[in-house]
C-alpha positions as CSV (number, residue, x, y, z in Angstrom):
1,X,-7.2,20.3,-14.6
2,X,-6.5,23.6,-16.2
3,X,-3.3,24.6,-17.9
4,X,-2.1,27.9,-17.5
5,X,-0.9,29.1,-20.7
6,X,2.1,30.8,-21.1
7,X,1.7,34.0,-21.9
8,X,-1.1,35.0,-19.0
9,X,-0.1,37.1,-16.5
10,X,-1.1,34.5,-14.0
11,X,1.6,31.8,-15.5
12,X,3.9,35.6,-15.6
13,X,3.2,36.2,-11.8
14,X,4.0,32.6,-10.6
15,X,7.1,32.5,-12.8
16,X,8.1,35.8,-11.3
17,X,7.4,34.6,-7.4
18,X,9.3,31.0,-8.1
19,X,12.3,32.9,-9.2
20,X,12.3,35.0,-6.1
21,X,11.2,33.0,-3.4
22,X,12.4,29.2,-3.2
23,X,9.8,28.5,-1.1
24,X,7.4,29.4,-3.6
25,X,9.2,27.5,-6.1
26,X,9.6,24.1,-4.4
27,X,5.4,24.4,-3.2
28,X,5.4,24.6,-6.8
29,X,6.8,21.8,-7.7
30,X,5.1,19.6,-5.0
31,X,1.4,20.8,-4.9
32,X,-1.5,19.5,-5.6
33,X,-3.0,16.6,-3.8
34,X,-1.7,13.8,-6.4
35,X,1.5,14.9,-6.1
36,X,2.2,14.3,-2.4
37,X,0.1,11.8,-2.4
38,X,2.6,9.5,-5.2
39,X,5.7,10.8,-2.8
40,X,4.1,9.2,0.8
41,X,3.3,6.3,-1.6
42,X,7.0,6.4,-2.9
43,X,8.5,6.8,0.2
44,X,8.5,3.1,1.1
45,X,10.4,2.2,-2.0
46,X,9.8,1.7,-5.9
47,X,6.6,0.6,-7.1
48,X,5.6,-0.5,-10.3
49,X,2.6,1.5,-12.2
50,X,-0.3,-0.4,-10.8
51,X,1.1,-0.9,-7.1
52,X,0.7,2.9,-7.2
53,X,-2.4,3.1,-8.4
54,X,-3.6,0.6,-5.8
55,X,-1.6,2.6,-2.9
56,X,-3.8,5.8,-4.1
57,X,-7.2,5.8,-3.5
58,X,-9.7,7.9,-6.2
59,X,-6.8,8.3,-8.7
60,X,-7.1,7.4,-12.3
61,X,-5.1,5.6,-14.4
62,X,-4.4,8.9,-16.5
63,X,-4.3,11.1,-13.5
64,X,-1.7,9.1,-12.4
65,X,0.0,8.8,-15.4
66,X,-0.1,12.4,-16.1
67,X,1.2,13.1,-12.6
68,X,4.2,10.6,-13.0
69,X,5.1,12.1,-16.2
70,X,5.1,15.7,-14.7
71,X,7.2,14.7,-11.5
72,X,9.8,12.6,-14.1
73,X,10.1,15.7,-15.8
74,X,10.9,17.9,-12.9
75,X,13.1,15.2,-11.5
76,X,11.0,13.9,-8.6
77,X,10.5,10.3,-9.5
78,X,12.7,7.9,-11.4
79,X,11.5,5.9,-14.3
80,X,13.0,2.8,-14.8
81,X,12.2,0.6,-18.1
82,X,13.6,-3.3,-17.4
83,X,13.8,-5.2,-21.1
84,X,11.3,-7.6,-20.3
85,X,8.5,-8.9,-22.2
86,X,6.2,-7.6,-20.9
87,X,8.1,-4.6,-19.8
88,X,8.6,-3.8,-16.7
89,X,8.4,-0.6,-15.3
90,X,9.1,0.9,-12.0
91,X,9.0,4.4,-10.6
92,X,11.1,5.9,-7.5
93,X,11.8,8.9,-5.6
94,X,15.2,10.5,-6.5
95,X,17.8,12.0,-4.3
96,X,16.8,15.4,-4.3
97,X,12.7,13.9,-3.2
98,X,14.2,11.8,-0.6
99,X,15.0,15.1,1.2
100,X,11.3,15.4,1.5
101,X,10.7,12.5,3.8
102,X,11.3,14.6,7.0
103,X,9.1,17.4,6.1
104,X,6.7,15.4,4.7
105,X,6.4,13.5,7.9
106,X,6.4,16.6,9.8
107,X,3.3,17.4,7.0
108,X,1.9,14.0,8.5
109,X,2.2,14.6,12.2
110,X,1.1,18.2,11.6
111,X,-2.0,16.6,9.3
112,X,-2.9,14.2,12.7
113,X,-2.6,16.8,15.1
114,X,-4.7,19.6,13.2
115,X,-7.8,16.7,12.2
116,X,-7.4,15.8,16.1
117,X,-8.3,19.3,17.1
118,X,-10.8,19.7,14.5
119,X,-13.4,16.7,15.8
């Protein structure tokens, strides 16, 4: 994965299209195959770290963990830390991700109809 550093005129050009276009700001936050890939896994309910590594084929556990991190951080997923030895994490969608469900079943349907037409 490359990092786009902060002072290229690519990070400058995507910065400048997020803050005019929420469209482009929300694809933003959501792209990339690991990220919607942790939200249709989320979308059932919390998980703890390695039921979502199960539930996603091909990912590692730093992808993952670098994903989650990324999503907590831009207030996707919900971290939860229980005082338990051994601790016991679990991660969620929040609010604001749960609004994703119906357009990311629409993504779903859209997904099925387009592979359909593709065979």
């Amino acid at each position: 994965m490359t990092k786009v550093k902060e002072s290229s005129v690519n990070f400058e050009n995507k910065q400048t299209l997020a803050a005019c276009c929420a469209v482009v700001y929300a694809t933003g936050l959501i792209s990339g195959q690991w990220t919607l890939a942790i939200c249709c896994a989320l979308e059932k309910g919390r998980l703890r770290f390695g039921e979502l590594k199960k539930s996603i084929p091909g990912i590692t556990e730093r992808m993952l963990t670098l994903q989650l991190r990324k999503m907590e951080a831009n207030k996707l997923v919900k971290r939860t830390v229980y005082a338990e030895v051994p601790p016991r994490v679990e991660y969620e969608m929040t609010d604001i991700t749960r609004e994703l469900d119906p357009i990311i079943n629409e993504l779903q349907a859209w997904g099925e109809r387009h592979k359909a037409m593709m065979k």
